[in-house]
Each structure stands twice: as structure tokens, then as C-alpha cells.
C-alpha positions in Angstrom: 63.8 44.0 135.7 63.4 40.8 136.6 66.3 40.9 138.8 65.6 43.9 140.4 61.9 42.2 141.5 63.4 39.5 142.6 66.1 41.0 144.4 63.3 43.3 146.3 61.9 40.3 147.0 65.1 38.2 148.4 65.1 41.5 150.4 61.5 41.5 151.8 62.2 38.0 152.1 65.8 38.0 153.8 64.0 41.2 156.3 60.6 38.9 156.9 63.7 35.6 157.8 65.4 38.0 160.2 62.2 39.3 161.7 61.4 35.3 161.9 64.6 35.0 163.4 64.7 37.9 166.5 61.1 36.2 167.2 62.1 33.3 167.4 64.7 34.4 169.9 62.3 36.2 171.8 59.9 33.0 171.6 62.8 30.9 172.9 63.6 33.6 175.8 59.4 33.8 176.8 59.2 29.7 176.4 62.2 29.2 179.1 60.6 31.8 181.4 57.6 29.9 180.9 59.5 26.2 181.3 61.1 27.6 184.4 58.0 29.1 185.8 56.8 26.3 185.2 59.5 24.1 187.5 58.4 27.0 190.4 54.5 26.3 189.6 55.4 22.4 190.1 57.3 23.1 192.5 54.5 25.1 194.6 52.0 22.5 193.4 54.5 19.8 195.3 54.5 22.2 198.1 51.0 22.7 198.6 50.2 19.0 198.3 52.6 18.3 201.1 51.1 21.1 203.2 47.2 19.2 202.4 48.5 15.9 202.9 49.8 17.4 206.2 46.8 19.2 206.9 44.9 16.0 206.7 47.1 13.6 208.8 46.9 16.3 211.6 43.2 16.7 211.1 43.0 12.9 211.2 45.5 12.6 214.7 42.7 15.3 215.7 40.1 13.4 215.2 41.4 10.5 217.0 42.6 12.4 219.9 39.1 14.0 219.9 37.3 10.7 220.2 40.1 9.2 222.4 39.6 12.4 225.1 36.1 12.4 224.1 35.2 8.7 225.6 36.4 9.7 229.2 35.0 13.1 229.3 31.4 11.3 228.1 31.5 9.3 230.6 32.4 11.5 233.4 29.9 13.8 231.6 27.2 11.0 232.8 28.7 9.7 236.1 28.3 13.7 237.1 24.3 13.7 235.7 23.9 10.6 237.2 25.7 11.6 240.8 23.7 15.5 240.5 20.1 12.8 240.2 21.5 11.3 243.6 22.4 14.0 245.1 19.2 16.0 244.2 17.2 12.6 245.8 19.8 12.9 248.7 18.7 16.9 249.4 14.9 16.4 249.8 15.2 13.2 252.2 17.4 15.6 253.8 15.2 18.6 253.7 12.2 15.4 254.6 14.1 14.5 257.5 14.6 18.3 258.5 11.1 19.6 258.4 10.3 16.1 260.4 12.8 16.9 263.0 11.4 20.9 263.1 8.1 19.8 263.8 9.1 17.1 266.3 10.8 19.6 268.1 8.5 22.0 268.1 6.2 19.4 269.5 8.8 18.3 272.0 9.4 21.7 273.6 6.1 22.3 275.7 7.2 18.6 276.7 10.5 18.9 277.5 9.8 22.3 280.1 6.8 20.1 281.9 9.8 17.6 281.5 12.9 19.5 283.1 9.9 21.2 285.6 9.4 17.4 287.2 13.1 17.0 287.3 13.5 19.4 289.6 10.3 18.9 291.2 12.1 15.5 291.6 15.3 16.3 292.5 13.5 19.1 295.7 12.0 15.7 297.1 14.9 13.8 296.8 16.8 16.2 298.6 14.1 16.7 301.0 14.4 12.7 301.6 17.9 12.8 301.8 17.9 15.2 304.5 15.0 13.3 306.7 17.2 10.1 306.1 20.2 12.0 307.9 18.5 13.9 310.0 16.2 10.6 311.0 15.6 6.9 310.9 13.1 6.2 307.9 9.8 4.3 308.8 6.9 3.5 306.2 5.2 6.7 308.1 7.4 8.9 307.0 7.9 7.8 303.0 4.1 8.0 302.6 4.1 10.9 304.6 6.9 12.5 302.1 4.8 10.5 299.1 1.7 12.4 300.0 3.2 16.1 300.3 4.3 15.7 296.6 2.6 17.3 294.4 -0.1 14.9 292.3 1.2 16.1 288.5 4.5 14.4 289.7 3.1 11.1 291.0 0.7 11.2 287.8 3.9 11.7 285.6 6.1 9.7 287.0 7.6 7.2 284.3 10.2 4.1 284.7 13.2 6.5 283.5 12.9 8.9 285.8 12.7 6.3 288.5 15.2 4.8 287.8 17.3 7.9 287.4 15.8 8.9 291.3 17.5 5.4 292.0 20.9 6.4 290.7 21.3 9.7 291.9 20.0 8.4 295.6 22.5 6.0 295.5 25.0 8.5 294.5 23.9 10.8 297.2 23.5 8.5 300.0 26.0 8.8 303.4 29.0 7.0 303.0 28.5 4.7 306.4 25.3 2.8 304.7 27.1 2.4 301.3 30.2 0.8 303.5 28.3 -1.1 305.7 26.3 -2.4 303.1 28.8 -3.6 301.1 31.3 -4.6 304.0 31.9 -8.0 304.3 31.6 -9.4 308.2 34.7 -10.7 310.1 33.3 -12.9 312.7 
């Protein structure tokens, strides 16, 4: 009897060995799989490192480039708030100077017709003067004579410009003979 126990249990013992054995097969096939998943897992861990340390170095070139564009665009950024303030100042002396020059014109008008009306109040006598003088030999009778049939809002009126303009355009209208005798020189 004694043999036959022990021989069922070298059997249960040699079946318990062989199921130790297929195990550790199996165990040896799932711990490769695991060493070489392993290698891949490093192997992405490397990868992903590489593609933060990457992230960071463009992150960091970003940065710089940020603040190197940045500095410029700042101060353009101010030069533009500080040329808008100037321009701004620049608009109402204009708009100032506009409403100024609307109501000097506006005053002005009414002047300038009583204006333009002497002007050719001025330029009828003148005519009518240039005409005695061809048609006649001035005396002192006749200029106070013409002097007193112009009106009295022109001799009232009369300022140093318009006088001296009178002085021009007689000049300019006067007969040819006088201006060359005038300014001919004598043979004698």
C-alpha cells in the first residue's frame, strides 16, 4: 500500500510539476510581452518627452518673438494715440479758424458790395475825367467841378487804397503823347 500512496502521489505530484511547468511557460511568454511592451511604453515615454521638450522650446521662441514684435507694435501703438491727441487738437483750431473765417465773411459781404459799388462809382468818374482830359485842357475849375458832381458817400469813403489804385489805372489809361512827352528826354 504504501507504494501505491506514494506512487498516487509522485503522480499528483509529477501532474502539479507539469502544470508548474506549462505555467511557467506561459508566465515566460506573458513576461516578454510585457518586457517588450515595455521597450514600446519607453519608447513612447522617450517620444513624448521629445515632443514636450519641443513644445516648450517653440513656446519659448514664441514668447520671445512675441515680446520682440510686441516692443515695436507698443510703440507704434502710442506714437498713433499720441498723433490721434494732435490731430484731434489740430481739427478744432481748424474748425476755430473756420467758424472765425464764416463769420468774418459774413460780416465782410454787406462791405465788400458797398465796396465793389464805389469801385465802379470810381472807375464812371475816372472815365468821365479821362474823357474831359481828351476832349479838353484840365484847369482847377474843372477837377472841383468834376469833384463836386460825385456823389458824397464816395468822397466820404474814399480810403488811401483806392486812391492809390485811381492813381494806377489813370496812369494806365492816360494818352500815350503825355506819357511820352513826359518821360522823353530833350535834345537841345
Amino acid at each position: 500500500m504504501l507504494t501505491q500512496i506514494q506512487l498516487i502521489i509522485e503522480i499528483v505530484l509529477s501532474f502539479f510539476l507539469l502544470l508548474g511547468i506549462i505555467y511557467s511557460f506561459y508566465l515566460s511568454r506573458v513576461l516578454s510581452n510585457l518586457k517588450h511592451d515595455r521597450e514600446s511604453l519607453m519608447g513612447l515615454v522617450e517620444k513624448l518627452e521629445a515632443s514636450v521638450k519641443s513644445a516648450e522650446e517653440g513656446v519659448e521662441k514664441l514668447r520671445i518673438a512675441g515680446e520682440v514684435s510686441g516692443r515695436p507694435l507698443s510703440r507704434m501703438i502710442e506714437l498713433a494715440k499720441v498723433t490721434g491727441t494732435e490731430l484731434d487738437t489740430m481739427v478744432e483750431k481748424a474748425d476755430a479758424t473756420a467758424g472765425r473765417l464764416e463769420t468774418a465773411t459774413i460780416k465782410a459781404s454787406p462791405h465788400e458790395r458797398k465796396l465793389e459799388q464805389l469801385l465802379e462809382k470810381a472807375s464812371e468818374i475816372e472815365l468821365k475825367l479821362h474823357a474831359e482830359v481828351q476832349n479838353q485842357p484840365v484847369s482847377e475849375d474843372t477837377e472841383h467841378n468834376i469833384a463836386a458832381a460825385a456823389p458824397a458817400e464816395i468822397q466820404e469813403n474814399r480810403h488811401e487804397p483806392a486812391r492809390s489804385q485811381q492813381s494806377e489805372t489813370q496812369d494806365e489809361t492816360a494818352p500815350p503823347s503825355e506819357h511820352n512827352t513826359a518821360n522823353r528826354p530833350t535834345c537841345g
